[in-house]
N, C-alpha and C positions, 0 to 999 in steps of 0.2 A: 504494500500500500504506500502509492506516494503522499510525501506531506502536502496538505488543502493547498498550498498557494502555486505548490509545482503542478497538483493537477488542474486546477484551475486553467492556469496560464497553459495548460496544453489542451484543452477544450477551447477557448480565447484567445485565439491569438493578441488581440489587442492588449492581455493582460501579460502578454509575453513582450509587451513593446519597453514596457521599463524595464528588462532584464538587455533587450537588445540594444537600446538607445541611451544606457548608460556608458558613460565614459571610465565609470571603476573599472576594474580589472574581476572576472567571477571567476571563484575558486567554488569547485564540487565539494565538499567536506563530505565524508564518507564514514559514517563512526556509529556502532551500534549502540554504545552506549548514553542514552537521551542527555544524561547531563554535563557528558563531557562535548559533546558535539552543541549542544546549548552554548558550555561557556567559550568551547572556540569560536561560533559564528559569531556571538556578542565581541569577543575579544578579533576577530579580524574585523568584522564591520565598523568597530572603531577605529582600527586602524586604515579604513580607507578602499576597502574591498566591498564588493557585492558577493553575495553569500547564496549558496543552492545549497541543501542539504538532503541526505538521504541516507536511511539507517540501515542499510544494505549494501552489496554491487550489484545484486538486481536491480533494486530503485536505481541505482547509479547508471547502468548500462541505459533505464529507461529514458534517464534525463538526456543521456546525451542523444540517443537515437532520437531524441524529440526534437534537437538540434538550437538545445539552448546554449548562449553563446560562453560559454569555459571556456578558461585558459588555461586552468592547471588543475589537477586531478591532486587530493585531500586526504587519504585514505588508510584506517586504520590494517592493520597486518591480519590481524586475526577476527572474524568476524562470524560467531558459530550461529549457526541458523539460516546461511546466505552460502545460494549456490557457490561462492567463488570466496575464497579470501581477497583480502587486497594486494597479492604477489600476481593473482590467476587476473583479479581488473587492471591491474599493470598490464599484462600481456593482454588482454582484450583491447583494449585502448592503444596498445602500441600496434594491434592488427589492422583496429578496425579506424582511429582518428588518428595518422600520424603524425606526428609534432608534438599534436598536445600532454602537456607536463606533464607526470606524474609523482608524489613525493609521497612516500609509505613513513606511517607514525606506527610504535609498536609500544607498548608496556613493558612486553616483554621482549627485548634484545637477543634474538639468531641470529647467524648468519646464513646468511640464502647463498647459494648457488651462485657465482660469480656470472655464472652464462647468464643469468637475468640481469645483472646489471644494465643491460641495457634498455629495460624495460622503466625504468624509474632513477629520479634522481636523486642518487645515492650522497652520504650513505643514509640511513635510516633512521629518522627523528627517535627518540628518547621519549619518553612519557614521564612524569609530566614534561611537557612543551615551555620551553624560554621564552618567554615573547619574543625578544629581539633576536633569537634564533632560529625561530620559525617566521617569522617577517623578515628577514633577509635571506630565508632560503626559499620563500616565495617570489618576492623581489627577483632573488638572479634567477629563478626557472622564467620567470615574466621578462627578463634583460630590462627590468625596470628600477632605476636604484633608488625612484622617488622615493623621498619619506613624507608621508601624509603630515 
């Protein structure tokens, strides 16, 4: 189930016009956890990003195939319930939209497979999240050094 505003805006496109008519930069946030994916969107929307959120990579795979306008792909590593981890939406994403960013957050710290490196940009956020280092690792996937 996607969140009301995502499906909204994809029954409407009109309602999909401020996601595309913004100047922010949108980041997918991908976290099953509701209240950690909560205070991330609050803590980047302050920092000056447009925010999509989805408590899956199924929801995620759906946002994008809807062709809302992402830049960078948000995504926790481990997400039990959801066809795909956020290692398998890295490789989706590298298959199906190439370019767009992807940056995997984990709690818990593995190491993956070097052959995926190429799927996401590495290396793999820490949990809890640094402000200023998950905002400048946004920033360089975006080649954007603005600071809001």
């Amino acid at each position: 189930m996607l969140p009301a505003h995502i499906s909204r805006a994809m029954a409407n496109p009109k309602q999909n016009e401020r996601l595309t008519s913004s100047r922010k930069p949108t980041v997918l946030i991908v976290e099953d956890v509701v209240l950690v994916r909560m205070l991330l969107a609050n803590l980047l929307r302050e920092r000056g990003f447009e925010i999509i959120e989805a408590s899956t990579a199924d929801e995620a795979v759906r946002v994008l195939e809807a062709g809302f306008p992402v830049r960078v792909v948000m995504t926790d590593v481990y997400m039990p319930g959801s066809s795909m981890d956020g290692l398998a939406l890295a490789r989706w994403v590298h298959a199906h939209r190439p370019g767009l960013k992807v940056i995997l957050g984990s709690g818990v710290v593995s190491d993956t497979d070097p052959a995926d490196a190429a799927f996401y940009e590495a290396p793999i956020l820490q949990k809890p999240y640094k402000r200023e280092e998950l905002e400048r690792r946004l920033r360089a996937a975006l080649d954007d050094p603005q600071q809001p």
